[in-house]
Backbone atoms as SQL, in Angstrom:
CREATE TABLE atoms (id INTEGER PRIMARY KEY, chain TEXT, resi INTEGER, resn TEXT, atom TEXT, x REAL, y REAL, z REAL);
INSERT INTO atoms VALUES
  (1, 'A', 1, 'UNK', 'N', -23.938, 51.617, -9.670),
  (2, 'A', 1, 'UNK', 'CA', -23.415, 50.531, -10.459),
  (3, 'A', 1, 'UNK', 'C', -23.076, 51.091, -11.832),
  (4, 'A', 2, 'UNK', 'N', -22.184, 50.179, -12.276),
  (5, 'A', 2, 'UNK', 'CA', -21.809, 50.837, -13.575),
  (6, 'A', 2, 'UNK', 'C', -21.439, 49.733, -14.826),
  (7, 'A', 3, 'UNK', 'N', -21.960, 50.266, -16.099),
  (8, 'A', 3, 'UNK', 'CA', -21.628, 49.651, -17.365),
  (9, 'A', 3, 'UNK', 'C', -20.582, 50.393, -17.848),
  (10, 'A', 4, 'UNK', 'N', -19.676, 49.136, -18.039),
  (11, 'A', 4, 'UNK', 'CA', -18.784, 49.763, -19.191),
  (12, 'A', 4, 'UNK', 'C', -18.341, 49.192, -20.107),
  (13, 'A', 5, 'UNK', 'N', -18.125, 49.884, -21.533),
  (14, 'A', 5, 'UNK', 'CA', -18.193, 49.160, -22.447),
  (15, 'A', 5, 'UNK', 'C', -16.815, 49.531, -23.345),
  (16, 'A', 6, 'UNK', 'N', -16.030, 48.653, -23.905),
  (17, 'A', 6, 'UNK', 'CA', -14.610, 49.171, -24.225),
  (18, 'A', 6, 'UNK', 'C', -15.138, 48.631, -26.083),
  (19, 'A', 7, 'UNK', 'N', -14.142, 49.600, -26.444),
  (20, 'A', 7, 'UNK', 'CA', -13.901, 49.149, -28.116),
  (21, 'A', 7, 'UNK', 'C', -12.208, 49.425, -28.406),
  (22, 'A', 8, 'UNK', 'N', -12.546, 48.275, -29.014),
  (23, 'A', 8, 'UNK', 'CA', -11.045, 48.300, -29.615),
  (24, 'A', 8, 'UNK', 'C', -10.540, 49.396, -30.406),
  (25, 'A', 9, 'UNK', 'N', -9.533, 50.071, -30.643),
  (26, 'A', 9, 'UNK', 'CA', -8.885, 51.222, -31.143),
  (27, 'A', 9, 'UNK', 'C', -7.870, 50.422, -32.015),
  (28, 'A', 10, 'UNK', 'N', -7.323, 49.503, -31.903),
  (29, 'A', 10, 'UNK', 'CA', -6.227, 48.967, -32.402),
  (30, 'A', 10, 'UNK', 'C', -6.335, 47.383, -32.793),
  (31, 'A', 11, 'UNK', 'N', -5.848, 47.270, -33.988),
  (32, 'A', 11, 'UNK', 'CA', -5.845, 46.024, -34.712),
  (33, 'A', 11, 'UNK', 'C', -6.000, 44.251, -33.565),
  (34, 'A', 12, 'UNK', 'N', -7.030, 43.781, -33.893),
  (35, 'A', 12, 'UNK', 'CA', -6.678, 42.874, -32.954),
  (36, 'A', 12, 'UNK', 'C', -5.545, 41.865, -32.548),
  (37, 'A', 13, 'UNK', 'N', -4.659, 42.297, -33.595),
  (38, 'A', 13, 'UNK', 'CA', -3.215, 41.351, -33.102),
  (39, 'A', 13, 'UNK', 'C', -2.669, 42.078, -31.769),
  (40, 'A', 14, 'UNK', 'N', -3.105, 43.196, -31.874),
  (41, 'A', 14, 'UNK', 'CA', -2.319, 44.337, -30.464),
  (42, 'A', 14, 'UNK', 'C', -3.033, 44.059, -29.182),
  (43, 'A', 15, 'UNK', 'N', -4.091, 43.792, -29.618),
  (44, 'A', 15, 'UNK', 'CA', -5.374, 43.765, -28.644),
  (45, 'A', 15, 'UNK', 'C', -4.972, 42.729, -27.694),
  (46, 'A', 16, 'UNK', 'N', -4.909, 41.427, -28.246),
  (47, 'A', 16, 'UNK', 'CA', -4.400, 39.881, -28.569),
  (48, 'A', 16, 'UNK', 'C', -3.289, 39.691, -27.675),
  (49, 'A', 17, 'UNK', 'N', -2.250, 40.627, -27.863),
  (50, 'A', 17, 'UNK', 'CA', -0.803, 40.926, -27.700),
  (51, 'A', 17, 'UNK', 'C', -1.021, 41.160, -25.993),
  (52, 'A', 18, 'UNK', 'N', -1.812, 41.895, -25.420),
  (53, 'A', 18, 'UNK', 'CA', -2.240, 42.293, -24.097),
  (54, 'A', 18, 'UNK', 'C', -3.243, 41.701, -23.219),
  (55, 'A', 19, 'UNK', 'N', -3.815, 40.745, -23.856),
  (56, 'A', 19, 'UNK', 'CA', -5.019, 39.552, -23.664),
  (57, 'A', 19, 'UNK', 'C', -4.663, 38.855, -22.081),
  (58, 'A', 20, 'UNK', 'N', -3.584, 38.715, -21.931),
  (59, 'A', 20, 'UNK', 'CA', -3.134, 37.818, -20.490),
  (60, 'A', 20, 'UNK', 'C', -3.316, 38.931, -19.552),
  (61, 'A', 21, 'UNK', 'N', -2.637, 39.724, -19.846),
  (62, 'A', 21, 'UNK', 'CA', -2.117, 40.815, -18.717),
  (63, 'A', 21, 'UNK', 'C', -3.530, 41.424, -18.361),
  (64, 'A', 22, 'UNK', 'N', -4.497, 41.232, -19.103),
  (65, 'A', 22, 'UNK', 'CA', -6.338, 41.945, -19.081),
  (66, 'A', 22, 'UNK', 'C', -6.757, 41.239, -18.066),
  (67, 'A', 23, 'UNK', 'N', -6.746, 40.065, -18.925),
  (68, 'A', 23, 'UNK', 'CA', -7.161, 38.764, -18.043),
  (69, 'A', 23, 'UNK', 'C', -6.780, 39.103, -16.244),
  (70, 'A', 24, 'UNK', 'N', -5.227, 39.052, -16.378),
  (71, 'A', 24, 'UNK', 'CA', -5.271, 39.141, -14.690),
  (72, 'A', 24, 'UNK', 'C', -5.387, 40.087, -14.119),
  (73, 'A', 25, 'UNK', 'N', -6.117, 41.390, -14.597),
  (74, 'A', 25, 'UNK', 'CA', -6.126, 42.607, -14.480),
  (75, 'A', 25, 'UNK', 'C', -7.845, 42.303, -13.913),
  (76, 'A', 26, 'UNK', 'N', -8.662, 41.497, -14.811),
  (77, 'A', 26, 'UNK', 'CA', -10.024, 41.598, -14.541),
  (78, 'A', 26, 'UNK', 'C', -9.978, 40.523, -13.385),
  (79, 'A', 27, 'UNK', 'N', -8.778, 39.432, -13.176),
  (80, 'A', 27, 'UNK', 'CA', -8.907, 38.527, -11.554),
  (81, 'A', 27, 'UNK', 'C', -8.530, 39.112, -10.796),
  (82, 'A', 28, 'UNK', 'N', -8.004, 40.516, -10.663),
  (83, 'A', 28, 'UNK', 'CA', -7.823, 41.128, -9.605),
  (84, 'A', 28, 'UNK', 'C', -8.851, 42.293, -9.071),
  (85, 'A', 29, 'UNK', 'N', -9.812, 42.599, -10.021),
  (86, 'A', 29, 'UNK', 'CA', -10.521, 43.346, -9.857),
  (87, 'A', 29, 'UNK', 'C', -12.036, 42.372, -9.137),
  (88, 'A', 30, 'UNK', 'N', -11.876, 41.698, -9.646),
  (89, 'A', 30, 'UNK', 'CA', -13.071, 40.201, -9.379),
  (90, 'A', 30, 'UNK', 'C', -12.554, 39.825, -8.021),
  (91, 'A', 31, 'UNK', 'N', -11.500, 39.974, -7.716),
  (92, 'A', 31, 'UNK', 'CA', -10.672, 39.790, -5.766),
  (93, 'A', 31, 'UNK', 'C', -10.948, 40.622, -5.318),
  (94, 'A', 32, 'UNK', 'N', -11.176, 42.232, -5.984),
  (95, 'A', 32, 'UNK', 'CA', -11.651, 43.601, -4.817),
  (96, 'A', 32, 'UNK', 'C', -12.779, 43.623, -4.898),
  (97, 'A', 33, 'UNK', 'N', -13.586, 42.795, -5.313),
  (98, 'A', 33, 'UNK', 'CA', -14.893, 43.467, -5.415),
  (99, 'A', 33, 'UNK', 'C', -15.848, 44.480, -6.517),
  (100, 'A', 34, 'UNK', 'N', -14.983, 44.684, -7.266),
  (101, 'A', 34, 'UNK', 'CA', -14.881, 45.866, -7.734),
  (102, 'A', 34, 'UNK', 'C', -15.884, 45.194, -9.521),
  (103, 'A', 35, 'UNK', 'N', -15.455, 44.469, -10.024),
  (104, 'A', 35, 'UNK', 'CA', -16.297, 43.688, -11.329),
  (105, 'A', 35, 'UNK', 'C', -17.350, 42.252, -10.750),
  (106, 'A', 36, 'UNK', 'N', -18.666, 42.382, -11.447),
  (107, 'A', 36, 'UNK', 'CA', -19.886, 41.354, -11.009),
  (108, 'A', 36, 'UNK', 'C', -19.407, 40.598, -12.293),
  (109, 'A', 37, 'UNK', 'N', -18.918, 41.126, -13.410),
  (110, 'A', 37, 'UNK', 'CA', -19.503, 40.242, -14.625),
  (111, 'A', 37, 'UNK', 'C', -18.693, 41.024, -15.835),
  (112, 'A', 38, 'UNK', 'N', -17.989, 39.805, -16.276),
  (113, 'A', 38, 'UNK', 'CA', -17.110, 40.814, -17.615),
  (114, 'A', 38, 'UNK', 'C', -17.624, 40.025, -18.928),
  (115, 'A', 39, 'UNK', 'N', -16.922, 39.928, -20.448),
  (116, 'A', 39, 'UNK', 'CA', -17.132, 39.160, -21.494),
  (117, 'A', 39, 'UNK', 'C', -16.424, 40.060, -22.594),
  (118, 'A', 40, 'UNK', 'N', -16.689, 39.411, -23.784),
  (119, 'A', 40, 'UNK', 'CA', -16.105, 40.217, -24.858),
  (120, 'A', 40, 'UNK', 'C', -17.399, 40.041, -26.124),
  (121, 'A', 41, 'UNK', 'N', -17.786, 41.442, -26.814),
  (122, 'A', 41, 'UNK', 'CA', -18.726, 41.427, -27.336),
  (123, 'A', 41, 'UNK', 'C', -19.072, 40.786, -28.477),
  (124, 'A', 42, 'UNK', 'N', -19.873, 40.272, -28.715),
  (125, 'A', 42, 'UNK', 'CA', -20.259, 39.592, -30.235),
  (126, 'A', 42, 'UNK', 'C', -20.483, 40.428, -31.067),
  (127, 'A', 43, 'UNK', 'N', -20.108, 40.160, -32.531),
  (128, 'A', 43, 'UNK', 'CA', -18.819, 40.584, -33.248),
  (129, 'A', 43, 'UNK', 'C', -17.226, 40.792, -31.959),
  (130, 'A', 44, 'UNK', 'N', -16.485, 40.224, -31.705),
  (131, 'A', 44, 'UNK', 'CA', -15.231, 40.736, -30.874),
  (132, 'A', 44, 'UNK', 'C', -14.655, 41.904, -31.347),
  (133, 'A', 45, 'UNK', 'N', -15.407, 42.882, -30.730),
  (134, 'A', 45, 'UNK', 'CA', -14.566, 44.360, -31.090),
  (135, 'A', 45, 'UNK', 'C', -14.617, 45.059, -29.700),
  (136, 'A', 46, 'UNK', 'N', -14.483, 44.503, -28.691),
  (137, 'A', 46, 'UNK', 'CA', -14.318, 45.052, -27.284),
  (138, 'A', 46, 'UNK', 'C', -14.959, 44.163, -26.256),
  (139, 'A', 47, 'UNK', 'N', -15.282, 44.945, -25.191),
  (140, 'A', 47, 'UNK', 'CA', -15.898, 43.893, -24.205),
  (141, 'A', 47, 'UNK', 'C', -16.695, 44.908, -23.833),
  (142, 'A', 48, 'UNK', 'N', -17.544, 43.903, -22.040),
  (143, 'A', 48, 'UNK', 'CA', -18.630, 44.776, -21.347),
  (144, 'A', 48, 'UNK', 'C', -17.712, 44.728, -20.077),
  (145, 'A', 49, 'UNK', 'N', -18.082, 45.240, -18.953),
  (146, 'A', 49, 'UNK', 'CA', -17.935, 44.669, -17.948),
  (147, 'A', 49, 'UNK', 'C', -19.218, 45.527, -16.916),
  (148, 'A', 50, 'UNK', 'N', -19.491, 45.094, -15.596),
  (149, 'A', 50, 'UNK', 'CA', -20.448, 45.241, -14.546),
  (150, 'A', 50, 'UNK', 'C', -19.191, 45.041, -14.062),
  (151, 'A', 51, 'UNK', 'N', -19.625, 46.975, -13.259),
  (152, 'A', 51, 'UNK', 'CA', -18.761, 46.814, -12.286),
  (153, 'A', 51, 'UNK', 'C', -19.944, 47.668, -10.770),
  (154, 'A', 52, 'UNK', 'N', -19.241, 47.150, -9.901),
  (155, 'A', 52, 'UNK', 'CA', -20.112, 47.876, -8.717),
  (156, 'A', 52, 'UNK', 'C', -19.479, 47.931, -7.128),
  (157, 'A', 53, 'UNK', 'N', -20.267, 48.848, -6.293),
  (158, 'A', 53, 'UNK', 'CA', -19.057, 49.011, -4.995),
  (159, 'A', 53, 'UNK', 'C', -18.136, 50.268, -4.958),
  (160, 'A', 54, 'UNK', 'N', -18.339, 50.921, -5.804),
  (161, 'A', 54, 'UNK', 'CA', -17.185, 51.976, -5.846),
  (162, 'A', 54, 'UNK', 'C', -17.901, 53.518, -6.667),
  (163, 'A', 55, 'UNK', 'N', -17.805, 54.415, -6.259),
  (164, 'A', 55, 'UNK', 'CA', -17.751, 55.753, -6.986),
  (165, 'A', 55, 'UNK', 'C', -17.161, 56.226, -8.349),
  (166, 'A', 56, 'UNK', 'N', -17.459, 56.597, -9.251),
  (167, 'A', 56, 'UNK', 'CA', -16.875, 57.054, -10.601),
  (168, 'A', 56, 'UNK', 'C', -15.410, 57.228, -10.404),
  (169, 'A', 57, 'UNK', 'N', -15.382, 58.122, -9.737),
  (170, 'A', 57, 'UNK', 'CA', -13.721, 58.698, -9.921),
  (171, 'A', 57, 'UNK', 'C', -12.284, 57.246, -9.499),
  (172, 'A', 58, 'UNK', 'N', -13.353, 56.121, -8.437),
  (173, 'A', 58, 'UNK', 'CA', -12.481, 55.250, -8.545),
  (174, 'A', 58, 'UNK', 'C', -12.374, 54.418, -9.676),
  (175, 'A', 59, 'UNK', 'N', -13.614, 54.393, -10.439),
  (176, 'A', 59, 'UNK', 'CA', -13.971, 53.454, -11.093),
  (177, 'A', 59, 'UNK', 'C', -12.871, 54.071, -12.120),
  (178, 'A', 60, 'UNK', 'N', -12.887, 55.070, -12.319),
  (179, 'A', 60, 'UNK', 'CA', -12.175, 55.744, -13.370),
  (180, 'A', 60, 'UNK', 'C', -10.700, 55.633, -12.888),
  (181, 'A', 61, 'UNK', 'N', -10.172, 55.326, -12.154),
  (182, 'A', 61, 'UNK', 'CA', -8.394, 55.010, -11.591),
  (183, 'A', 61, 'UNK', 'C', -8.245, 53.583, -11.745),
  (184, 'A', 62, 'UNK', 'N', -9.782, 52.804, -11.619),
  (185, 'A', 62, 'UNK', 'CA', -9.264, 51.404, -11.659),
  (186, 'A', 62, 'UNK', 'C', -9.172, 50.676, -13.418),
  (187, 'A', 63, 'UNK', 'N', -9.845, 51.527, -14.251),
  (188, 'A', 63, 'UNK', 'CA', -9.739, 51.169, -15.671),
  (189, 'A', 63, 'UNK', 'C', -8.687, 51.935, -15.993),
  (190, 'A', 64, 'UNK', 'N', -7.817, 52.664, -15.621),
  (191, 'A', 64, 'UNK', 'CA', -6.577, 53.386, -15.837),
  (192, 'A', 64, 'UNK', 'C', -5.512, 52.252, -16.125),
  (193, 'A', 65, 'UNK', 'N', -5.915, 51.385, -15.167),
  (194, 'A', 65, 'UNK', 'CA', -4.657, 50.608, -14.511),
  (195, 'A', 65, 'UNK', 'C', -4.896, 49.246, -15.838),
  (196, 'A', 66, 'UNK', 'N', -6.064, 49.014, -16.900),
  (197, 'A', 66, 'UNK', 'CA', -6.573, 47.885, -17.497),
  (198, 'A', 66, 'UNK', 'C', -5.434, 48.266, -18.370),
  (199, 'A', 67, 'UNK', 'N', -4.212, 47.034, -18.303),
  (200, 'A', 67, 'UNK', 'CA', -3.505, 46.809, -19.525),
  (201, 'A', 67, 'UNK', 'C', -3.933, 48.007, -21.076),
  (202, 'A', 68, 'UNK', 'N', -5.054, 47.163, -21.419),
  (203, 'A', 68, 'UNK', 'CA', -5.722, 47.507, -22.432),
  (204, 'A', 68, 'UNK', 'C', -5.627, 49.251, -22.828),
  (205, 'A', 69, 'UNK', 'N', -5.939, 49.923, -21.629),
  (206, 'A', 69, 'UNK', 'CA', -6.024, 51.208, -21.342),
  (207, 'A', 69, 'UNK', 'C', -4.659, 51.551, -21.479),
  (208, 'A', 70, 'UNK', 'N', -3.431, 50.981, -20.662),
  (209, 'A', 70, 'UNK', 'CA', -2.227, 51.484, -20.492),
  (210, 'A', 70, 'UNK', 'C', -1.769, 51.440, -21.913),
  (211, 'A', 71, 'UNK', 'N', -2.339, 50.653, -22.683),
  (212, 'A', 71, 'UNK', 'CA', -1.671, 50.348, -23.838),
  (213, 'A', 71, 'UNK', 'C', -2.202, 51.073, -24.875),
  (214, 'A', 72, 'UNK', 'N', -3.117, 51.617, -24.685),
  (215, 'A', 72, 'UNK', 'CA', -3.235, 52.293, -25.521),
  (216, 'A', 72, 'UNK', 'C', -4.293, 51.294, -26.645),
  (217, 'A', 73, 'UNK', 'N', -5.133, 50.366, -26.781),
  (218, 'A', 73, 'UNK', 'CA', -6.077, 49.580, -27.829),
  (219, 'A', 73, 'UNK', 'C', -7.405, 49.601, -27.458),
  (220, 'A', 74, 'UNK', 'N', -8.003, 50.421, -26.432),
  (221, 'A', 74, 'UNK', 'CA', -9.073, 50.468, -26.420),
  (222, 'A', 74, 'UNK', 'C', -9.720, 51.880, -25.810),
  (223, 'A', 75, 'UNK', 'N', -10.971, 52.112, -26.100),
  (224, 'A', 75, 'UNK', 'CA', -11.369, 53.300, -25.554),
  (225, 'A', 75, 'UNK', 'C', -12.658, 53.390, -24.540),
  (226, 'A', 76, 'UNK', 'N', -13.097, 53.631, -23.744),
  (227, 'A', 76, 'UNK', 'CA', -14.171, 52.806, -22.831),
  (228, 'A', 76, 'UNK', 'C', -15.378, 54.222, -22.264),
  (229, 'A', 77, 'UNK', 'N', -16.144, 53.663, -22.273),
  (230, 'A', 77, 'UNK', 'CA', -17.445, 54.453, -22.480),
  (231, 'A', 77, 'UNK', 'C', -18.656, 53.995, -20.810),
  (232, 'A', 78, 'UNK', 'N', -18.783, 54.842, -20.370),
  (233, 'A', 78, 'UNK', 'CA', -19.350, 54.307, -18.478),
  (234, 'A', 78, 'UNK', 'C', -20.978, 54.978, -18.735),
  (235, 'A', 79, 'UNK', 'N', -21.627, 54.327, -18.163),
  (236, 'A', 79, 'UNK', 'CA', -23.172, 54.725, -18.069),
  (237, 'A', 79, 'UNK', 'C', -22.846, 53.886, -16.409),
  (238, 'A', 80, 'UNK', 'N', -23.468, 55.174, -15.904),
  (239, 'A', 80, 'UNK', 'CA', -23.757, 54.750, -14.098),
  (240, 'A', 80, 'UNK', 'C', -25.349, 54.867, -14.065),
  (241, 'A', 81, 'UNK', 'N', -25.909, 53.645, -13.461),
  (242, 'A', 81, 'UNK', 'CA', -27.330, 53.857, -13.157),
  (243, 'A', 81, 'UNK', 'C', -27.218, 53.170, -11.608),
  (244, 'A', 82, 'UNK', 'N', -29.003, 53.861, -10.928),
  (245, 'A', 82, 'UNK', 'CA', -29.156, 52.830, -9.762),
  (246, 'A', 82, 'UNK', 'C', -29.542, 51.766, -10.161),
  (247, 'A', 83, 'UNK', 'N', -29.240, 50.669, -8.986),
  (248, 'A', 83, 'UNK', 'CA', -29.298, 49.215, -9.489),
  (249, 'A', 83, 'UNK', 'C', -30.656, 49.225, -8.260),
  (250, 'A', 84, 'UNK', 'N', -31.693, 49.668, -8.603),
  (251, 'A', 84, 'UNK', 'CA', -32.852, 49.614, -7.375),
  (252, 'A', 84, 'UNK', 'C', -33.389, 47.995, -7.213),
  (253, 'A', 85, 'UNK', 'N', -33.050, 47.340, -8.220),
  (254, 'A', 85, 'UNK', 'CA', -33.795, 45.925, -8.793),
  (255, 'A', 85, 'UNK', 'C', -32.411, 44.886, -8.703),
  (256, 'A', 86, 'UNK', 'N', -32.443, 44.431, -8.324),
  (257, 'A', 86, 'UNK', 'CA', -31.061, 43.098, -8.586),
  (258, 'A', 86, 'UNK', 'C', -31.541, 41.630, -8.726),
  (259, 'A', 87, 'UNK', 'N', -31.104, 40.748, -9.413),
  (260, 'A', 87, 'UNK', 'CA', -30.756, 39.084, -8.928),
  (261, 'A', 87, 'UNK', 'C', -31.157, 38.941, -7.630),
  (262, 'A', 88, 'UNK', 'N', -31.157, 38.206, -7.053),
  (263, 'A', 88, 'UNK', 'CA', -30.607, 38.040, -5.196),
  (264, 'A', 88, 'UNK', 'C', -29.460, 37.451, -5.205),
  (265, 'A', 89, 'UNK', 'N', -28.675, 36.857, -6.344),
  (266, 'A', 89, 'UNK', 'CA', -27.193, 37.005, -6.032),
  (267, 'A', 89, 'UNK', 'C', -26.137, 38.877, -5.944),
  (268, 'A', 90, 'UNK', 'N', -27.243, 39.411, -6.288),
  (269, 'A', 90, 'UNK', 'CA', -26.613, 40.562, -6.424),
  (270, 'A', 90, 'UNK', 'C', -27.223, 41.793, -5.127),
  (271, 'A', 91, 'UNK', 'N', -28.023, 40.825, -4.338),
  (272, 'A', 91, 'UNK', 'CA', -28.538, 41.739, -3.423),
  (273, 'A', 91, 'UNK', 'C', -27.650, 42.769, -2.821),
  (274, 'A', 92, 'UNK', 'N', -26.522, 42.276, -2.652),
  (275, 'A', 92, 'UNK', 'CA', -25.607, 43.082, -1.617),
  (276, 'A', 92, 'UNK', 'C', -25.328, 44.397, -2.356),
  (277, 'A', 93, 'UNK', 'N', -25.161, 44.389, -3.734),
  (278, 'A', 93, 'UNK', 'CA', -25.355, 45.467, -4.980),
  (279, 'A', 93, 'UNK', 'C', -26.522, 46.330, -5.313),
  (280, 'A', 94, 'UNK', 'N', -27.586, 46.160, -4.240),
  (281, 'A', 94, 'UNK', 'CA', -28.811, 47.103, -4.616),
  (282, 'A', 94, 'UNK', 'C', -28.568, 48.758, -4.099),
  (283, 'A', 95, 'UNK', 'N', -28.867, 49.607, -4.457),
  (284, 'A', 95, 'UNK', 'CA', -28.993, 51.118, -4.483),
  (285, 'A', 95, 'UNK', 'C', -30.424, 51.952, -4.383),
  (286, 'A', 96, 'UNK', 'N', -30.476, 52.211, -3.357),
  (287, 'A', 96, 'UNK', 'CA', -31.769, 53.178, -3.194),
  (288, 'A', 96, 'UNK', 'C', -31.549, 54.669, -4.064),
  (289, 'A', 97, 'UNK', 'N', -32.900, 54.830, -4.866),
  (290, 'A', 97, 'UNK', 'CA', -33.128, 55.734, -5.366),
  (291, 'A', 97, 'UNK', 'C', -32.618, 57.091, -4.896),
  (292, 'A', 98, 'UNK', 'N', -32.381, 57.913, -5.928),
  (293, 'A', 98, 'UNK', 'CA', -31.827, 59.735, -5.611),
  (294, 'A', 98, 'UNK', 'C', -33.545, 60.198, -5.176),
  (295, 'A', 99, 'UNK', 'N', -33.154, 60.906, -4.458),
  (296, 'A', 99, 'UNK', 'CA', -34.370, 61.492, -3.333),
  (297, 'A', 99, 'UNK', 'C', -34.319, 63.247, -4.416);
């Protein structure tokens, strides 16, 4: 599973400017499976998102594709951990420990 955490690079009118196209960027990712849980951080200078289901290197093709990214206003930062512990809405998201 993975955290990721974006910061803005660029003035928030630019940010702002790309806000829709994010948006349906994160309902399509929320249709593959691919994001549990997004938001935008307090103070608004980026967002979080939980994402899970997928390997780094995809994870890393599918934030390629985030408006935000294409555009150049944000810069995004991944911490992968096991998720050994979940919700039970998130059961299907649990990960057995590295041996």
């Amino acid at each position: 599973m993975f955290v990721v955490t974006l910061s803005y690079t660029a003035p928030i009118e630019q940010v702002d400017a790309l806000l829709l196209e994010h948006r349906a960027w994160l309902d399509e990712q929320y249709a593959k499976g691919v994001l549990l849980a997004s938001g935008a951080k307090v103070p608004r200078t980026g967002g979080v998102l939980l994402a899970g289901g997928l390997d780094r290197a995809a994870l890393d093709r599918v934030l390629a594709e985030d408006p935000f990214a294409k555009g150049g206003v944000a810069q995004y930062d991944v911490v992968e951990f096991t998720a050994t512990k979940t919700a039970e809405c998130l059961a299907d998201y649990r990960e057995q420990p590295a041996s």
